[in-house]
N, C-alpha and C positions, 0 to 999 in steps of 0.2 A: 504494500500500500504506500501511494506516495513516494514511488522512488527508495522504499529500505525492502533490499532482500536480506531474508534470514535464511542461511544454511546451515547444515550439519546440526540433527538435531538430535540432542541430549536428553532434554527431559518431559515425558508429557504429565499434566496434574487435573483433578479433576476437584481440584481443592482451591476457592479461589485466594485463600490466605495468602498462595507460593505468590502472587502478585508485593506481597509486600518486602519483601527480600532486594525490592530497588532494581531488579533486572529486567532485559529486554523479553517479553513472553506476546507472543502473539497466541489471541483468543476468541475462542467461539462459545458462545453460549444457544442454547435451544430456546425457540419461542416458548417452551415449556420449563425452562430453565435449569438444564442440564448444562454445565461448565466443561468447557477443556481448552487450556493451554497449552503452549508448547514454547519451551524454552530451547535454545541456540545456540551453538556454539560461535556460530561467525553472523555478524549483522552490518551489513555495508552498503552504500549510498550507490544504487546500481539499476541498470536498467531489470528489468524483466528476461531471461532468458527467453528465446522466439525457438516455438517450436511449431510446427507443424499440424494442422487438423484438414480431415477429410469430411464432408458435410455430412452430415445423419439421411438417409433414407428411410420412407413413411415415417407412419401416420403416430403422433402424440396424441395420447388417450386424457381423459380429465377423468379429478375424482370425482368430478360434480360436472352433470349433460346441462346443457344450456337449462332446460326444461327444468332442473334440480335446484341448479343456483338461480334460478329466479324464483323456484319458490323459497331458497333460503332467505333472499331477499325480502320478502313478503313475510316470513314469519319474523325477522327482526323489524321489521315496520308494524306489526303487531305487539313486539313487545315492549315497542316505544307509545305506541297508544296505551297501553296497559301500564305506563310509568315504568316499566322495570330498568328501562337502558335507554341513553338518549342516543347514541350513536354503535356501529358497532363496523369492525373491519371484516370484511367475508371474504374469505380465500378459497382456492381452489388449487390443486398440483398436478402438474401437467408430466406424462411419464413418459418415457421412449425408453425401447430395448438398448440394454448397454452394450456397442459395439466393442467393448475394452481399449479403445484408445483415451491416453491419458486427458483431462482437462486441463493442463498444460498448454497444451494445443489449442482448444476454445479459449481459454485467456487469451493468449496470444492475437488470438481473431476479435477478443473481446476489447481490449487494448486498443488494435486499430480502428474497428469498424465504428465502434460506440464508446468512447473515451468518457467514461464516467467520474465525477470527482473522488468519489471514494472506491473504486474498483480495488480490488485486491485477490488473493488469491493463498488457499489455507490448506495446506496436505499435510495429515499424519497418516499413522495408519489406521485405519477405517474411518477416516472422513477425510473428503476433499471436497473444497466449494471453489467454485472461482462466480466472482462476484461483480458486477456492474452496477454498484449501489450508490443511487443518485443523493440518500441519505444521511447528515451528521444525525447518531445516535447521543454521542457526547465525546467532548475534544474536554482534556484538564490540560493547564498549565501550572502548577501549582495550586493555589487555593481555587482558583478560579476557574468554571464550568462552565460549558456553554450545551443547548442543545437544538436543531435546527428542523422540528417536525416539518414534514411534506403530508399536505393533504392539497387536494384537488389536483388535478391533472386534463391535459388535451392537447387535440394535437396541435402544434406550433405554427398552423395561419389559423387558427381560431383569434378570437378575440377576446374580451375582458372575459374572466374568472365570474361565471354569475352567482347568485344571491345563495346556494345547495355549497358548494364550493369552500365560500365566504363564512358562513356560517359553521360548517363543517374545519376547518380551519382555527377558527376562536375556539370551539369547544376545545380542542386539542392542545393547543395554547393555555389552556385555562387546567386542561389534566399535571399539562408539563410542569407547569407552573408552583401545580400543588404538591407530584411528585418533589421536586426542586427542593421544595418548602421544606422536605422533611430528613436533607440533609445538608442547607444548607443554613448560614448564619440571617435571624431573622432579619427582615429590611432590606437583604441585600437581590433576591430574585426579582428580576428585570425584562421586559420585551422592547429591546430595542430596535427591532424588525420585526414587524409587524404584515402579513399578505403581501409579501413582495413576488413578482412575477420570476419565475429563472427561466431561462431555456437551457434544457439538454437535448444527448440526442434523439432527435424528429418529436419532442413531450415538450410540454411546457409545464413547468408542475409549479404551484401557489406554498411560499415556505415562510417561515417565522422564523425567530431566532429566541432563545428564552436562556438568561445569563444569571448567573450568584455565585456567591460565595461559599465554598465549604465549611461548614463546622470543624472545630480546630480535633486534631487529632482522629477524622474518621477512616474509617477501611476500606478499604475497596470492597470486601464481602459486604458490608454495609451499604456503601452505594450503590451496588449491581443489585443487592436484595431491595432498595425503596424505588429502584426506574424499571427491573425487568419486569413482562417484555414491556420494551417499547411503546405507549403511547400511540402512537399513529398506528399502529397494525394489531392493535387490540378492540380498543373504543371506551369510551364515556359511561358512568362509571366501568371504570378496567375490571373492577370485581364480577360485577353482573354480566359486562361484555364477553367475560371468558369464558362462564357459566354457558353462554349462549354457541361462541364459539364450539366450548368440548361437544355440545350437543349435536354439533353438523357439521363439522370438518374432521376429518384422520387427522393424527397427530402434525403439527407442522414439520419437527425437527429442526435444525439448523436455519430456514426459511422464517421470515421474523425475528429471530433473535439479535443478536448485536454480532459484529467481526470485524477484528481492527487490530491493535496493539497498545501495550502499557507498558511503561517503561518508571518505575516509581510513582513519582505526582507528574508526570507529563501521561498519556492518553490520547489516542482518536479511535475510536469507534463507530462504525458507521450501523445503520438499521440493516441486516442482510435481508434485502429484499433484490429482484431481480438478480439473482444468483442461481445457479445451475448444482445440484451437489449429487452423489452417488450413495443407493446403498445398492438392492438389487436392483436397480431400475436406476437409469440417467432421468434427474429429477428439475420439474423449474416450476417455481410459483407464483401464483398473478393472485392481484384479488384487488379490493375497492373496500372505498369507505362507505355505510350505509346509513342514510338520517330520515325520518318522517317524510323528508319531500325526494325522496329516493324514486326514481324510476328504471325496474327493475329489470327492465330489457334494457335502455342506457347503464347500468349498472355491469351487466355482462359484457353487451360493448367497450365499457372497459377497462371491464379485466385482459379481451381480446387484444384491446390497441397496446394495455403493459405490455403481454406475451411477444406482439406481434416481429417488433426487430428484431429481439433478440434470438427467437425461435430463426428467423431466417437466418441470424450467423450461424445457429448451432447445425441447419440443417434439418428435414423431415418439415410434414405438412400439418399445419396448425386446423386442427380441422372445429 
């Protein structure tokens, strides 16, 4: 991520304490909040090794048919009528048979075709993700935190971000916010970006910026335990959003969670979304945010439009 490759690995932990030992540990955690780190022997300012990928042939399956996720859609628009959740993020995972070439190779493609701000790329043994995550989960420089939710999305000659978007955004702003609140020094959580417009690549996605202070002496087990998962890929209240989530999606894995690297009090971590990872199946996940004025065929659409570039780098038809 960012120009630092990490080789030659030593140690993997599954204990997020090993963070505090001041070394360089790059880390994944699970939407479901399953830890693993991996510490390095060697960490240097270098490009990306380029390797080689052949495009995937056929068809990616979904865990959820068009017909499915819109009725998930509709029952979390019901359970926003019913007070239980005001927002909620609905994903679905999209699978292709694993040809066993490495993703190695998909980064590489991933790298040039769609240069992502936080792209990265995470191999031990039994996980590898390579990632094109448009996402800051949370960047530390010492005391001080930042963290840069993305809600709303379309494509990049659309125009203004409308009123579903807008709304959808502040709520998320308003979680982050509270999250923040509870490990940071009081007074000091801030939005000083506020719905600002980005462009990536062929998206335009609507992002905040949400900053404070840490409380003096906290851990990293402590931070990761008052943000995960994520904010933006969970929903309004997170407790009830998840509740609604375990109810209609297979487990996420890796997909959601955060992936990045810590290095003492310094940090970037980006949200792992639009990332590709392997267990028995070559995996990628899409999904959307869902509020009361949700329209649940526009909602599918797009999770289509996330899927859609990056499926064509990986190869096979998005069907």
């Amino acid at each position: 991520m960012g120009g630092r490759l990490a080789t030659d690995l030593v140690e993997v932990s599954q204990d997020p304490h090993c963070l505090e030992d001041g070394g360089f540990w790059a880390v994944s955690t699970t939407f479901e909040n399953k830890f693993t780190a991996a510490k390095f022997a060697t960490v240097v300012e270098a490009p990306f090794p380029t390797s080689s990928w052949i495009p995937l042939k056929g068809s990616w399956s979904s865990s959820l048919k068009a017909d499915q996720y819109i009725d998930y859609v509709e029952r979390i628009r019901s359970a926003i009528a019913d007070g239980w959740v005001y927002q909620v993020n609905a994903c679905r995972r999209l699978m292709h048979v694993d040809d066993g070439q490495s993703l190695r190779g998909l980064f590489s493609e991933i790298l040039k075709n769609n240069p992502a701000p936080w792209a990265s790329y995470f191999e031990v043994p039994g996980l590898t993700i390579a990632s094109a995550s448009p996402e800051l989960f949370l960047s530390r420089s010492g005391s001080m935190v930042k963290s840069s939710p993305i809600k709303g999305t379309q494509p990049t000659d659309s125009q203004q971000f409308g009123a579903k978007d807008q709304a959808e955004n502040v709520m998320i702003v308003d979680l982050m916010r509270n999250d923040l609140g509870k490990i940071c020094k009081s007074g000091t959580v801030e939005v000083p970006r506020l719905l600002s417009s980005e462009q990536h690549p062929g998206l335009q996605h609507l992002v905040s910026d949400v900053e404070g202070e840490l409380l003096d002496n906290i851990s990293w087990s402590e931070i990761l335990t008052a943000l995960s998962p994520p904010g933006s890929v969970s929903g309004a209240p997170k407790s009830s959003a998840m509740q609604v989530i375990a109810a209609n999606e297979i487990p996420r894995g890796p997909y959601c969670g955060a992936l990045g690297w810590v290095e003492g009090k310094q940090a970037v971590l980006s949200v792992a979304i639009r990332i590709f990872w392997k267990d028995s199946h070559l995996n990628f996940g899409t999904g959307a945010g869902i509020t009361w004025g949700s329209d649940a065929i526009a909602e599918w659409e797009e999770t289509q439009l996330k899927a859609r570039r990056l499926i064509s780098i990986a190869g096979g038809d998005l069907s």
